[in-house]
Residue frames as a rotation matrix with the C-alpha (Angstrom) as fourth column:
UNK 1
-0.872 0.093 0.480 96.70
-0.218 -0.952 -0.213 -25.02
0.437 -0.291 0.851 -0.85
UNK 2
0.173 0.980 0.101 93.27
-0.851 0.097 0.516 -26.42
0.496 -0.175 0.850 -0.46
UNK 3
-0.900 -0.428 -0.087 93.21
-0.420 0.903 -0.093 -29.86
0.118 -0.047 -0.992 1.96
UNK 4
-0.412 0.247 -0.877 91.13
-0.550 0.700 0.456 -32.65
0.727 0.670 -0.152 1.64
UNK 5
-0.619 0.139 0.773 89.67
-0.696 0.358 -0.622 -34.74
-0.363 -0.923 -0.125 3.74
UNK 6
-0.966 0.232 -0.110 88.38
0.113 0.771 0.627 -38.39
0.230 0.593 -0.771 3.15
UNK 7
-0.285 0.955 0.084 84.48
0.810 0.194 0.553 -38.42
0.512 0.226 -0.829 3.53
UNK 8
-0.036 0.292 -0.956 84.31
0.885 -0.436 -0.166 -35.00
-0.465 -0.851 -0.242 4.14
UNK 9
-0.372 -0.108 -0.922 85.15
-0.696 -0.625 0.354 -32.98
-0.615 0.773 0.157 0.99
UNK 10
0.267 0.169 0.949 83.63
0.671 0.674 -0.309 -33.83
-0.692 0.719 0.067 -2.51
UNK 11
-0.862 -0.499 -0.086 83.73
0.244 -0.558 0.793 -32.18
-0.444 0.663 0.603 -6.13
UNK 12
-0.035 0.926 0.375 80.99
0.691 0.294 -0.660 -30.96
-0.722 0.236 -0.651 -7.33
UNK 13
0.096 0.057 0.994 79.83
0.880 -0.472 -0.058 -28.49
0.465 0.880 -0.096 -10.74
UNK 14
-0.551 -0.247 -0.797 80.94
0.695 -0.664 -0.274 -25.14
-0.462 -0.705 0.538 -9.14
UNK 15
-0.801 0.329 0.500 78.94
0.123 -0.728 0.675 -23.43
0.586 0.602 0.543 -11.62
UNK 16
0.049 0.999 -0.015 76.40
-0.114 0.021 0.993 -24.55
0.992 -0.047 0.115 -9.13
UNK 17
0.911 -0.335 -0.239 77.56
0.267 0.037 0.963 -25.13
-0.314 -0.941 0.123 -5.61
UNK 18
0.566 -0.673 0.476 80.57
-0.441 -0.735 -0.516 -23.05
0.697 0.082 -0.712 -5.21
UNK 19
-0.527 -0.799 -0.290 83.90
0.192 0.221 -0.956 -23.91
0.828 -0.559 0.037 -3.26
UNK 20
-0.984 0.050 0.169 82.87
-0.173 -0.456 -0.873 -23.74
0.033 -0.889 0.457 0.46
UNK 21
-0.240 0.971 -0.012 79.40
-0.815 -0.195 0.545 -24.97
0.527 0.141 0.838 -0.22
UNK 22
-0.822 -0.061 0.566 77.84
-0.505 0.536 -0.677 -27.37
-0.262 -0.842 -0.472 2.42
UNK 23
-0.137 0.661 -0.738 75.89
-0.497 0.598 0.629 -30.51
0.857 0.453 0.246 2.15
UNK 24
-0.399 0.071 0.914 74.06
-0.864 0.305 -0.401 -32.42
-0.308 -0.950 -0.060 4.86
UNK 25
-0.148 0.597 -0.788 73.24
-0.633 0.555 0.539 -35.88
0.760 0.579 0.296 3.87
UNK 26
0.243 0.692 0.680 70.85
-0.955 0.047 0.293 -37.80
0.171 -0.721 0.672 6.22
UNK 27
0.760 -0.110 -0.640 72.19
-0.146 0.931 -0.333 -41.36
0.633 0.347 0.692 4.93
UNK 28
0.048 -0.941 -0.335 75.54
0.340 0.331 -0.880 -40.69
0.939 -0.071 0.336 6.39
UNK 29
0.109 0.163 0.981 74.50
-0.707 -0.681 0.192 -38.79
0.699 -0.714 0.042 9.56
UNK 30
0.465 0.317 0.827 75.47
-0.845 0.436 0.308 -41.19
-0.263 -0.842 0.471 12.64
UNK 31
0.950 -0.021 -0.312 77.04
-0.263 0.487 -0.833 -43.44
0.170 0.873 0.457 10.32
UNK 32
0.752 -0.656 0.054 80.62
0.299 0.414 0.860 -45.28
-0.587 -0.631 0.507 11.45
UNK 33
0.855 -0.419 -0.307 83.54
-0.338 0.000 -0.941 -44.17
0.394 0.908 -0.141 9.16
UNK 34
0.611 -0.754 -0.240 86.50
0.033 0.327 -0.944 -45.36
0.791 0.569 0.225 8.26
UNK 35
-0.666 -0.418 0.618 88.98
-0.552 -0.282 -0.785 -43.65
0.502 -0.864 -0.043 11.30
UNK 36
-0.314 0.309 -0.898 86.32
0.812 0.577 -0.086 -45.79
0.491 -0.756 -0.432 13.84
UNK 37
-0.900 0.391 -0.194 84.55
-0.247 -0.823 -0.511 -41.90
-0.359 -0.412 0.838 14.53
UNK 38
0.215 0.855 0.472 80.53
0.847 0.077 -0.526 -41.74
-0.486 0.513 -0.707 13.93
UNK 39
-0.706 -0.156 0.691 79.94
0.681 -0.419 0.601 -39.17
0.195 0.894 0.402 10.55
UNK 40
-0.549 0.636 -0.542 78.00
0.078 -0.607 -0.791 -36.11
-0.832 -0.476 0.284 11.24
UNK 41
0.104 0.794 0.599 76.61
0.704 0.367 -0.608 -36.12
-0.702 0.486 -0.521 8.17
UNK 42
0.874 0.186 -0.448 78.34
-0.049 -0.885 -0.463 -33.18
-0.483 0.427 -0.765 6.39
UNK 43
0.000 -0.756 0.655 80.43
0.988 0.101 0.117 -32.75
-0.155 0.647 0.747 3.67
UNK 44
0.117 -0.386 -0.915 82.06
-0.033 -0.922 0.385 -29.60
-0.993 -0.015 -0.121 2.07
UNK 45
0.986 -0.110 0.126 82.36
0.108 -0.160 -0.981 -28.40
0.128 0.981 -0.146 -1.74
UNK 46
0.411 -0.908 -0.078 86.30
-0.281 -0.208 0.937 -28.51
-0.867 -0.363 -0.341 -1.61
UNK 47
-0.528 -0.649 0.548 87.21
0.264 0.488 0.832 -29.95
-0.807 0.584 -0.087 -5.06
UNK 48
0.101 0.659 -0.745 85.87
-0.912 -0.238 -0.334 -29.72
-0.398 0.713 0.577 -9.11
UNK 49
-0.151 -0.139 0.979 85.37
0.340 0.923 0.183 -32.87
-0.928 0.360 -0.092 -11.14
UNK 50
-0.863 -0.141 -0.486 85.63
-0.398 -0.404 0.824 -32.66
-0.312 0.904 0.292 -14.74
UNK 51
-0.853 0.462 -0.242 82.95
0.242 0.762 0.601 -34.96
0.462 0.454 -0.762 -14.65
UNK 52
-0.413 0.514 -0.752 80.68
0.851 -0.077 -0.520 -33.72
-0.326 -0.854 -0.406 -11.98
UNK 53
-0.822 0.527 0.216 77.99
-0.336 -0.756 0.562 -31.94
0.460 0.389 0.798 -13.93
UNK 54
0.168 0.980 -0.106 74.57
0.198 0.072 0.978 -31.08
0.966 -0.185 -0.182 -12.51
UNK 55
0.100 0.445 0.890 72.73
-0.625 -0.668 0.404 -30.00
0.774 -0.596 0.211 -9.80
UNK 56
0.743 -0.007 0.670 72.94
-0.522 0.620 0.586 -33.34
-0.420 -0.784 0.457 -7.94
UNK 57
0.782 -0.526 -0.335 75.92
0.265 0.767 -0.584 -34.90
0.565 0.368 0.739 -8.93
UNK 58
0.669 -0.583 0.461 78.89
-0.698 -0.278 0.660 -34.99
-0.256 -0.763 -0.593 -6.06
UNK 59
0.630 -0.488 -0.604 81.99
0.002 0.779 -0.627 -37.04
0.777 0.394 0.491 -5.93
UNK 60
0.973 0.228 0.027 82.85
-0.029 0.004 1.000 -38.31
0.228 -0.974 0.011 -2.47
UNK 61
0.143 -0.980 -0.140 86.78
-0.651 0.013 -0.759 -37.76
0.745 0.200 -0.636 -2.01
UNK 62
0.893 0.228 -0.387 87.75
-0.047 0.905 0.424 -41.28
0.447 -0.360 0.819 -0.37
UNK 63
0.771 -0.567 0.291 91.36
-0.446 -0.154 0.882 -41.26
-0.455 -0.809 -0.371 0.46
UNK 64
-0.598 -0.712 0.368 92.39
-0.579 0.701 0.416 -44.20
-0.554 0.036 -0.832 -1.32
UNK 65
-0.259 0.553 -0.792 91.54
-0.850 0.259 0.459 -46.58
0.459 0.792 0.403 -4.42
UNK 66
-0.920 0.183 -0.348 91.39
0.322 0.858 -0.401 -49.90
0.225 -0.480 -0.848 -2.06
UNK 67
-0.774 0.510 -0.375 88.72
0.197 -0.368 -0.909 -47.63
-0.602 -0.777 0.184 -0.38
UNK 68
-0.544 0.391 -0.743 87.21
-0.806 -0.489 0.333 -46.23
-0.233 0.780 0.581 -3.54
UNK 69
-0.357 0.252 -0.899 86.60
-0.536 0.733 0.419 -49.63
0.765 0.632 -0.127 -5.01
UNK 70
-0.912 0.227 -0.342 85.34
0.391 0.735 -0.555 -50.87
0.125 -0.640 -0.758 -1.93
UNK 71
-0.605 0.646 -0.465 83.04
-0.199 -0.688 -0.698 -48.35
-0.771 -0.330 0.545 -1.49
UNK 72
-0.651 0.228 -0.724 82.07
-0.757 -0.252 0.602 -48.40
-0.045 0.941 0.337 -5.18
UNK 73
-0.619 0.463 -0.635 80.92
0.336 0.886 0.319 -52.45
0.710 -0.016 -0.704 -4.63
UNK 74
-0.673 0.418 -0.611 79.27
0.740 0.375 -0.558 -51.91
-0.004 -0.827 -0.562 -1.69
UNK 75
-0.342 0.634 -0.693 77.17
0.316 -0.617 -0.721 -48.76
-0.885 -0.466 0.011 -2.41
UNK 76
-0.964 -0.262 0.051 77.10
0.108 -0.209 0.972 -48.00
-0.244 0.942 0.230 -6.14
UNK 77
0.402 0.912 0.082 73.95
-0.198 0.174 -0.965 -47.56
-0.894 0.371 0.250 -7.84
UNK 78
-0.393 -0.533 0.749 74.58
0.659 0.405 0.634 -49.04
-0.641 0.743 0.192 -11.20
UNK 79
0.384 0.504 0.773 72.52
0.869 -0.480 -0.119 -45.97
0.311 0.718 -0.623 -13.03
UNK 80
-0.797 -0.603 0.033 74.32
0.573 -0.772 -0.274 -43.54
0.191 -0.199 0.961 -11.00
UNK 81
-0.135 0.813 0.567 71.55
0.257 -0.524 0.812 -42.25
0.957 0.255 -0.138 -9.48
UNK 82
-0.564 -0.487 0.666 71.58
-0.506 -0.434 -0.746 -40.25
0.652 -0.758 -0.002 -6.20
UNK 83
0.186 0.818 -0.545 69.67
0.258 0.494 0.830 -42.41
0.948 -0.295 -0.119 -3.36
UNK 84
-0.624 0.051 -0.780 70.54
0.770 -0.129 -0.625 -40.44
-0.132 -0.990 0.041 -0.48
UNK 85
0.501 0.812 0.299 68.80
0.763 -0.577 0.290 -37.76
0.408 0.082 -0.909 0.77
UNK 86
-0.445 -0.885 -0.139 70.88
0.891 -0.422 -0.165 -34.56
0.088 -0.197 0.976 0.61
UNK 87
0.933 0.349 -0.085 69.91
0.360 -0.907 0.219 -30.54
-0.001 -0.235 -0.972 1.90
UNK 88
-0.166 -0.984 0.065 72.44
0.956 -0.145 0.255 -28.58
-0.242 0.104 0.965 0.43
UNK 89
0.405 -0.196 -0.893 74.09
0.589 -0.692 0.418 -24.85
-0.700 -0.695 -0.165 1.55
UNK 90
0.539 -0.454 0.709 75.01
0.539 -0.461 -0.705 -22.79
0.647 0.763 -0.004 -1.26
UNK 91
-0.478 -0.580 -0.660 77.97
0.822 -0.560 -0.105 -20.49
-0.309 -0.592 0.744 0.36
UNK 92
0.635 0.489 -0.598 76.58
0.633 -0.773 0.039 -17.12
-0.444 -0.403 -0.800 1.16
UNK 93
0.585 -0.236 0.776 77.17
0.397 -0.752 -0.527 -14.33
0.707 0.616 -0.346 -1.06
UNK 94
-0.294 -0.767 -0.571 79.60
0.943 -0.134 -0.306 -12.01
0.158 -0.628 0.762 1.37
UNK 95
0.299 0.918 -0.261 78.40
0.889 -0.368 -0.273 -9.35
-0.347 -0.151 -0.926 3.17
UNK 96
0.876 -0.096 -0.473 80.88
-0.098 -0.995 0.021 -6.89
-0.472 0.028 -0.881 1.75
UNK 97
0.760 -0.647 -0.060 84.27
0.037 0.136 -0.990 -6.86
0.648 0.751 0.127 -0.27
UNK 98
-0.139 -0.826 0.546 86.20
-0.661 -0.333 -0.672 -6.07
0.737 -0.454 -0.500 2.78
UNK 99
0.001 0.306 0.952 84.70
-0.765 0.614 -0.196 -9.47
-0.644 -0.728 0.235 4.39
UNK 100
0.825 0.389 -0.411 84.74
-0.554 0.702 -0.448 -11.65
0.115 0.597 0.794 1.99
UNK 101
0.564 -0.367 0.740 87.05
-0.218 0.797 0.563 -14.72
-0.797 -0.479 0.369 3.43
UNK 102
0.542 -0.277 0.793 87.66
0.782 0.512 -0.356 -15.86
-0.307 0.813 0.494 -0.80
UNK 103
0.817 -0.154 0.556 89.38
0.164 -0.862 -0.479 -11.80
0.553 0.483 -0.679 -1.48
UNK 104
0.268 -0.943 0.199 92.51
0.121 -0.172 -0.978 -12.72
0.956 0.286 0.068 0.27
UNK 105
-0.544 -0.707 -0.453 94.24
0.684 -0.060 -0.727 -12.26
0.486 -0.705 0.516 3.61
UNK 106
-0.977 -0.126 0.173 93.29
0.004 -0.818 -0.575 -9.00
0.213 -0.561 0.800 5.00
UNK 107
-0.266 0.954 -0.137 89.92
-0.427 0.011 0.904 -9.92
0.864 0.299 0.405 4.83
UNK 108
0.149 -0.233 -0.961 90.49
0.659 0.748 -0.079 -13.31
0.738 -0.621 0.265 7.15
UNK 109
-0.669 -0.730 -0.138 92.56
0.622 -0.447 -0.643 -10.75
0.408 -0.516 0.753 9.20
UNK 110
-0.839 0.367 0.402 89.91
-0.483 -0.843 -0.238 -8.35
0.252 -0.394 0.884 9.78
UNK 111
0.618 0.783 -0.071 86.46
-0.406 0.396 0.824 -11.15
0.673 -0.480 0.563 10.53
UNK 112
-0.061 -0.222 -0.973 89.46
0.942 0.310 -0.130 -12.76
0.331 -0.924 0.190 13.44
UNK 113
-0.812 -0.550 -0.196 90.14
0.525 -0.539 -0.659 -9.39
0.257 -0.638 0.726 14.45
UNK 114
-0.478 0.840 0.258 86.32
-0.794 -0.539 0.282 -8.06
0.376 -0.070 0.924 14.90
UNK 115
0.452 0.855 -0.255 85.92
-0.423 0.457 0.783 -11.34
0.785 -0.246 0.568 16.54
UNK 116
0.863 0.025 0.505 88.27
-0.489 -0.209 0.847 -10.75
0.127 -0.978 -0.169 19.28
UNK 117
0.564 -0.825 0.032 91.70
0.811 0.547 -0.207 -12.42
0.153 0.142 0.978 17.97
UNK 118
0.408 -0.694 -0.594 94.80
0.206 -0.564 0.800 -10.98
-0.890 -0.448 -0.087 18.99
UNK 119
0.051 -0.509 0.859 95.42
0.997 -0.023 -0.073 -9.68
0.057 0.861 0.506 15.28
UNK 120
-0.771 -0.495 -0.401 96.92
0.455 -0.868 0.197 -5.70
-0.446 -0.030 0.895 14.16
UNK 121
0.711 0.659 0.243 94.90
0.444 -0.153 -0.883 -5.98
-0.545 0.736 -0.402 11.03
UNK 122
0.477 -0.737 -0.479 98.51
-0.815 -0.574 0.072 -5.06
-0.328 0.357 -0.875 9.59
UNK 123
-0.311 -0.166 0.936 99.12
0.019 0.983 0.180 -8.90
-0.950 0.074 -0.303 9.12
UNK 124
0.495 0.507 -0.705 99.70
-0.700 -0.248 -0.669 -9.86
-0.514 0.826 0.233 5.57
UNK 125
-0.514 -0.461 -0.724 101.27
-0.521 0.838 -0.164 -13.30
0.682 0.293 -0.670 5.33
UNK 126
0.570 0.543 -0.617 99.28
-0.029 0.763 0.645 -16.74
0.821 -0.350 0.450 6.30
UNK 127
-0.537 -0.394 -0.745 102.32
0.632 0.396 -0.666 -17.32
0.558 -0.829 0.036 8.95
UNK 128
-0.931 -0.189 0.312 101.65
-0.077 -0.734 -0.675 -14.07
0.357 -0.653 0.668 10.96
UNK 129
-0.440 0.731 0.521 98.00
-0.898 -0.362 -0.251 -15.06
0.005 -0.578 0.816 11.16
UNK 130
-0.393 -0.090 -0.915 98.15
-0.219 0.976 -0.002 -18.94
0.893 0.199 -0.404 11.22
UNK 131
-0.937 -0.261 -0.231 98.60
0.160 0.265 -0.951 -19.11
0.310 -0.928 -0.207 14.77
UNK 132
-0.703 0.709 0.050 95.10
-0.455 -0.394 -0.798 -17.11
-0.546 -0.584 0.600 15.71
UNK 133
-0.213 0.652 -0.728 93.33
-0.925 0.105 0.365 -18.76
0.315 0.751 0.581 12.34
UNK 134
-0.840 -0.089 -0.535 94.44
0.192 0.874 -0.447 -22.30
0.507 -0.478 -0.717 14.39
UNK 135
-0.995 -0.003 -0.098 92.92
0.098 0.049 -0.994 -21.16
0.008 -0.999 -0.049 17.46
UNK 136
-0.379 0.868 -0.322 89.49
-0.779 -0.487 -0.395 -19.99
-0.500 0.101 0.860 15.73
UNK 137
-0.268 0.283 -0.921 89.27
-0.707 0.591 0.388 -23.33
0.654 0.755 0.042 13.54
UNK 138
-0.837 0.023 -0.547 89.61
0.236 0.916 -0.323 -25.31
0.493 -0.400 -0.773 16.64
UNK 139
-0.607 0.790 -0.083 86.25
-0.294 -0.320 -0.901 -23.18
-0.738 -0.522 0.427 18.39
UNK 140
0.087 0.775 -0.626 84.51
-0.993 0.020 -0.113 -24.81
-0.076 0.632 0.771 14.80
UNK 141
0.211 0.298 0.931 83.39
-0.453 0.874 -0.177 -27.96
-0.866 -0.384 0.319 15.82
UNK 142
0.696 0.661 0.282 83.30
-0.083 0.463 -0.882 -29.02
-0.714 0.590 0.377 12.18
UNK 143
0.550 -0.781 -0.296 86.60
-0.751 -0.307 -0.585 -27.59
0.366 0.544 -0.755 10.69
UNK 144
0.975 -0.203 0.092 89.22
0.200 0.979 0.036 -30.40
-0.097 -0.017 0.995 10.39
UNK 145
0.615 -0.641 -0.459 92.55
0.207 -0.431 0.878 -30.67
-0.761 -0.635 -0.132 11.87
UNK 146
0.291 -0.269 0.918 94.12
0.944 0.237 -0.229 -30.48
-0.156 0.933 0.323 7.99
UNK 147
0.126 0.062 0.990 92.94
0.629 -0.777 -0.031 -27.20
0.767 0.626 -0.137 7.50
UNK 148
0.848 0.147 -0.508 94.41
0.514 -0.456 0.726 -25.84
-0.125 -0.878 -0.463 10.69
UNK 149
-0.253 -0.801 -0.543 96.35
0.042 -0.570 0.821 -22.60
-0.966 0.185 0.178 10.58
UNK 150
-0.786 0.112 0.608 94.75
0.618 0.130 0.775 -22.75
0.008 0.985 -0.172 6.23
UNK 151
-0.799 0.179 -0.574 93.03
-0.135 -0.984 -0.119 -19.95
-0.586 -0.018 0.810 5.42
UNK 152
-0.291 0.403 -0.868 91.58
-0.937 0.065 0.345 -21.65
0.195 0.913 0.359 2.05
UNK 153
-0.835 0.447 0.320 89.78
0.461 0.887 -0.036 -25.50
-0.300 0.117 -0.947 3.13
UNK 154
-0.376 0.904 0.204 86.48
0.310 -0.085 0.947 -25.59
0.873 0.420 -0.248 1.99
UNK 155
0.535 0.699 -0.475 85.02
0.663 0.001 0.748 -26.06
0.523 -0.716 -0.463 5.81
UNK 156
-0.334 -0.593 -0.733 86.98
0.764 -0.626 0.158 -22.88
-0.552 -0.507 0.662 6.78
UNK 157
-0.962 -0.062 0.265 85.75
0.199 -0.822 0.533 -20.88
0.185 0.566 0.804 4.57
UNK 158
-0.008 0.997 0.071 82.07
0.371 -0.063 0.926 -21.56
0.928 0.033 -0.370 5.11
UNK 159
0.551 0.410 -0.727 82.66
0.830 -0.366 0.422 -20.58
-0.093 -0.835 -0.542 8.81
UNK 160
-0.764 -0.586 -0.270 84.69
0.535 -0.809 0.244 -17.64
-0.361 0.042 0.932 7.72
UNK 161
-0.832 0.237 0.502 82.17
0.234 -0.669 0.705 -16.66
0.503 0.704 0.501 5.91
UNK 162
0.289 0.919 -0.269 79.16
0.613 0.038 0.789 -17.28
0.736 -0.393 -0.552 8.47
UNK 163
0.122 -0.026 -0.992 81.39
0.945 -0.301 0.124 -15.50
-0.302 -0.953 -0.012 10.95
UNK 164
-0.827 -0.212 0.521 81.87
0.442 -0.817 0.370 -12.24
0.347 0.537 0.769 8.25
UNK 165
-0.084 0.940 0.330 78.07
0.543 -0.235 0.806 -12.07
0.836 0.248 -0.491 8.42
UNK 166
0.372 0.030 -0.928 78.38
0.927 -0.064 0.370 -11.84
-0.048 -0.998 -0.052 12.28
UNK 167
-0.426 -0.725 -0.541 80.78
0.766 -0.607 0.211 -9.29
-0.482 -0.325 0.814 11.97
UNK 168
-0.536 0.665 0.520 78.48
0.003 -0.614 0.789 -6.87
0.844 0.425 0.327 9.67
UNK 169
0.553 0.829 -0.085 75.71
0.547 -0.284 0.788 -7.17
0.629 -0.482 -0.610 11.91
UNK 170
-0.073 -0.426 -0.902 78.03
0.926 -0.365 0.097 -5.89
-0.371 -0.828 0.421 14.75
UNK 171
-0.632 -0.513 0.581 79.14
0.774 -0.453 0.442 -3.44
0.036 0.729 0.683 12.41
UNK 172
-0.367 0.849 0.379 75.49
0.382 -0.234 0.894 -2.34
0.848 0.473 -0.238 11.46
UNK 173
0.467 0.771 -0.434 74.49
0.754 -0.090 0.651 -2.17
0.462 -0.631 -0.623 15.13
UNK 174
-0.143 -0.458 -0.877 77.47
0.835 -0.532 0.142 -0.09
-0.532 -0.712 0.458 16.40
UNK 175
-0.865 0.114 0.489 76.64
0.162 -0.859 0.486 2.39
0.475 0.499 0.725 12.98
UNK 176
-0.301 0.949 -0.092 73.25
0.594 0.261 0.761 2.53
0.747 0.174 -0.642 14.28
UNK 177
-0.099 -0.272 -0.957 74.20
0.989 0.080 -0.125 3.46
0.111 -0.959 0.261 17.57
């Protein structure tokens, strides 16, 4: 339900960075990866470790154990101590129950359709609103082709949820009106 992505999703204590929670680390910014792209420097909360307790403690999701264990040699800290430098996004609280991207479908359905998708707002199966959820993931520079037409990635939710906010204010200004 949830996809993955190699140096782009990690696991982290959700008690403390929720699903959908964003990290910018400065180390990896510009950085070559794997695929022969340059790393923007963000990652997504997309996973839990059983192990991954604390406030700074992440676990980069690699892809692969060839990779893992390469990685491991070549960066490790043997104390396990963090030596980048990381500025991290708790996900935003939602601005309402009827916006709230993580409360199901009709939500999703109603921040595409207040942002100008071709939806009823009578849509209540992922197919029926795949197609327009595609077309909005691909206008987020950051959202990965995995989680196209996926309601639930990590880096789909965070813009679902930055684009809820949007949609309140509208909201707010047309009550205002």
């Amino acid at each position: 339900m949830n996809p993955i992505e190699p140096f782009h999703h990690v696991a982290a204590d959700q008690s403390i960075w929720p699903f959908g929670s964003m990290i910018y680390c400065e180390e990896m910014d510009g950085r070559k990866t794997l695929e022969g792209t340059v790393h923007d420097g963000y990652f997504w909360v997309a996973d839990v470790g059983s192990l991954i307790k604390g406030r700074n403690r992440f676990d980069v999701f690699v892809g692969h154990e060839k990779i893992y264990l390469d990685v491991l040699h070549k960066w490790a800290d043997p104390d396990n101590h963090p030596r980048e430098k990381f500025t991290i996004y708790k996900l935003p609280a939602p601005p309402s129950p009827d916006l709230d991207p993580l409360n199901g479908i009709k939500p999703v359905v109603a921040i595409l359709k207040e942002s100008g998708y071709a939806l009823t707002g009578e849509e209540t199966k992922d197919e029926e609103v795949a197609a327009e959820l595609t077309k909005w993931q691909k206008r987020q520079k950051k959202v990965r082709e995995a989680e196209f037409g996926n309601r639930r990635g990590a880096t789909t939710v965070w813009f679902l949820m930055k684009a809820a906010h949007e949609v309140a204010e509208k909201r707010k200004a047309l009550a205002a009106r």
